[in-house]
C-alpha positions in Angstrom: 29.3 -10.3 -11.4 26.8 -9.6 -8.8 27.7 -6.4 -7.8 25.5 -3.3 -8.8 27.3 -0.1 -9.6 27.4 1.6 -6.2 29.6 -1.2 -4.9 32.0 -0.4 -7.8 32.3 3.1 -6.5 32.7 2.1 -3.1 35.6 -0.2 -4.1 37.4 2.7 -4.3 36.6 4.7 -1.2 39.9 5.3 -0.1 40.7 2.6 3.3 39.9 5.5 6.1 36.1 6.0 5.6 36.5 9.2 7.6 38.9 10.8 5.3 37.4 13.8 3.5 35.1 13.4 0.5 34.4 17.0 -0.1 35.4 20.2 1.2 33.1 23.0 1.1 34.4 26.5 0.7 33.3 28.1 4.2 30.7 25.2 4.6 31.6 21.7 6.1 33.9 18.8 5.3 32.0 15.9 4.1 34.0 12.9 4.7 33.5 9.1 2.4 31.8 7.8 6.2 29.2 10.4 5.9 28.3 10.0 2.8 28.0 6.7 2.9 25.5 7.0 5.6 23.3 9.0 4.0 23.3 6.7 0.8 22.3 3.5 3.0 19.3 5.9 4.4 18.3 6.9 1.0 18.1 4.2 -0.1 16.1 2.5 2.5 14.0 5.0 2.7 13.1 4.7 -1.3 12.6 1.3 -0.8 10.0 1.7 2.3 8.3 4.2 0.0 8.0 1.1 -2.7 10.3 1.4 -5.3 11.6 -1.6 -7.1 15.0 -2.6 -8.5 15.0 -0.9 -11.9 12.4 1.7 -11.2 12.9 5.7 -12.2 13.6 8.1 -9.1 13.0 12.1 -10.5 14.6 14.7 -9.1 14.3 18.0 -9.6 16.2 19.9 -6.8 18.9 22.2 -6.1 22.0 21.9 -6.1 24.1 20.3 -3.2 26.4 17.9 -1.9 23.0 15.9 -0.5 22.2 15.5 -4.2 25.2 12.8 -4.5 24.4 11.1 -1.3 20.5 11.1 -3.2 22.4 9.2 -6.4 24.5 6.8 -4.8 21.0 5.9 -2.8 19.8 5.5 -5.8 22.5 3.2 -7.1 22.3 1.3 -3.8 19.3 0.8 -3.8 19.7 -0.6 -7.8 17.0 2.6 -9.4 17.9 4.5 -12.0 18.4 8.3 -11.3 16.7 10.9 -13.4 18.0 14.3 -12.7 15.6 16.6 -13.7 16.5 20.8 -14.2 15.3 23.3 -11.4 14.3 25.1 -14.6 12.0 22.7 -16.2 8.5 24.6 -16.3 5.6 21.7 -14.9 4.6 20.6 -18.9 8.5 20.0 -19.7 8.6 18.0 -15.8 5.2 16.5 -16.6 7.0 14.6 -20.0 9.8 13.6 -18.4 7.1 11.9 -15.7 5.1 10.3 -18.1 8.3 9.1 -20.4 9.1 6.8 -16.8 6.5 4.3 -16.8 4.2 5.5 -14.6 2.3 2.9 -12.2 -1.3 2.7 -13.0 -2.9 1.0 -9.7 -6.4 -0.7 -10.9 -8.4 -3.4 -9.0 -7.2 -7.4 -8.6 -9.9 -8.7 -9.8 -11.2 -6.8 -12.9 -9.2 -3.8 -13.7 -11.3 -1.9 -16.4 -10.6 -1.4 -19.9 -9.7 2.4 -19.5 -7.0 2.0 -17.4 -5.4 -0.6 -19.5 -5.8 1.9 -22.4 -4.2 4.8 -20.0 -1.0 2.2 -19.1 -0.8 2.2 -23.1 -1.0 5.4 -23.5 1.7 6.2 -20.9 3.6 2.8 -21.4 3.4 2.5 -18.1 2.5 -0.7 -15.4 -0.8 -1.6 -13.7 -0.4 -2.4 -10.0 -3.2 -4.3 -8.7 -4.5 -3.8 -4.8 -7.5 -4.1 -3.0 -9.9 -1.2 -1.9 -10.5 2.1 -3.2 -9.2 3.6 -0.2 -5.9 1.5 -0.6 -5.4 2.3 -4.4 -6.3 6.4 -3.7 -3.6 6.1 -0.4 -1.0 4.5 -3.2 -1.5 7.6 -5.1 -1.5 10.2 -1.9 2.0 8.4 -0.6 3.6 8.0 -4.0 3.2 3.9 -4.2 1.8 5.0 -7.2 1.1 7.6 -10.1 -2.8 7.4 -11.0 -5.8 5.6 -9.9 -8.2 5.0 -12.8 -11.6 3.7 -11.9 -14.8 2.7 -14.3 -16.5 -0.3 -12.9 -19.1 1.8 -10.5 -18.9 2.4 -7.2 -20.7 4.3 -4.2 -20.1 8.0 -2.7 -19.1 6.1 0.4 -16.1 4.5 -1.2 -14.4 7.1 -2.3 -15.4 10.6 -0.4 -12.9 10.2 2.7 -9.6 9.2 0.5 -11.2 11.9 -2.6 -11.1 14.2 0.2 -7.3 13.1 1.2 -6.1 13.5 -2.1 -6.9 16.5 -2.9 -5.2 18.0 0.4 -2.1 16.2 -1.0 -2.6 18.7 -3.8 -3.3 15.9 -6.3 -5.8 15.3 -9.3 -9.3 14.5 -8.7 -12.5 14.2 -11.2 -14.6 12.0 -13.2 -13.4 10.2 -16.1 -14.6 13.2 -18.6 -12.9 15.6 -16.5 -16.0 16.8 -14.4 -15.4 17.3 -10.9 -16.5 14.9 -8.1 -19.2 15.6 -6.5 -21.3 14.2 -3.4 -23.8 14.1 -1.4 -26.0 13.7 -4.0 -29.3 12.0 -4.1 -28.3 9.0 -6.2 -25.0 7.8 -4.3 -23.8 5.7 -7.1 -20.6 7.4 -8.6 -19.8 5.4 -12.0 -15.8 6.3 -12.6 -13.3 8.4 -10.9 -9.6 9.5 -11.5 -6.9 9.9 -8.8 -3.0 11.1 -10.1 -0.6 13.0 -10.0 -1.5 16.6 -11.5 1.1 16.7 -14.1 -0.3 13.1 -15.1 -4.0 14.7 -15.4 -4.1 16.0 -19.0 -1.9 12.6 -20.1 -4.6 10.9 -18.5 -7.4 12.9 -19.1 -6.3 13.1 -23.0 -7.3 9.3 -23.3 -10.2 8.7 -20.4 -12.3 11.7 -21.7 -11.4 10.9 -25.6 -9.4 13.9 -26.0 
């Protein structure tokens, strides 16, 4: 059988896609068409942002009607949805997180022994890409979880998407946990860390030895 489980649901949308799905006390009438719309753009739009049949998709939102049309994207789409409670403080999210194989984005060519040590640690996968700029932008659009870098590099390689990152409100610093710094008078900046900052102290906890 070649079907994935969203098709078994839709097997039994009833024949009139416009009929009613869900009525809404003094809110709208969702019908099975609308919902079904929404799903298809869910799930396309999960799949531009890079996931993969049989990744994790975590959600922790509100409740509403959307959240179903978020699912069956997710089912459409063939990830697996992980609802997560609007209660969750960010250390009870931040397990969740790191118990769904977080990607680990490291160099083609020679990713270091750190970051294969931090994929252990989080059991999660190393995706390999080019440039530093490339691997932070993974991070910044949510291709990936953590950038973990140890094979030296130059301020120049890393201070325009440093600086990007930690717009996007993520996690920036050395492998010990110091912060980055440059302009300095030796350009030459050995390791850096780029994640997710509920990923820092899961990260952090193995790249600075505690």
């Amino acid at each position: 059988m070649n079907a994935n489980l969203y098709s078994l649901f839709e097997r039994h949308f009833p024949d009139g896609a416009e009929q009613p799905f869900l009525a809404i006390p003094n809110g709208p009438v969702i019908h099975y068409d609308d919902l079904a719309a929404m799903s298809a753009q869910v799930a396309g739009a999960l799949v531009a942002a890079g996931c993969r049949p049989g990744d994790r998709v975590a959600a922790q939102v509100d409740k509403h009607w959307h959240v179903v049309a978020l699912y069956l994207g997710c089912l459409r789409a063939g990830l697996v949805y992980l609802p997560l409670n609007t209660g969750y403080q960010p250390r009870e999210v931040a397990y969740f997180l790191r118990d769904a194989k977080p990607r680990i984005v490291v160099s083609r060519t020679r990713p270091p022994a750190v970051a294969l040590e931090v994929r252990d640690a989080l059991d999660g996968v190393l995706v390999e890409m080019g440039s530093a700029g490339a691997k932070v932008a993974s991070v910044v659009q949510g291709l990936s979880d953590a950038y973990v870098h140890a094979g030296g590099q130059y301020e120049w390689d890393s201070a325009a998407p440093v600086a990007v990152a930690r717009a996007a409100g993520l996690h920036t610093s050395r492998l010990d946990g110091a912060p980055l710094e440059y302009n300095r008078p030796d350009p030459k900046l050995p390791d850096l860390i780029v994640c997710r900052p509920e990923l820092a102290e899961a990260v952090l906890k193995v790249t600075a030895g505690g």
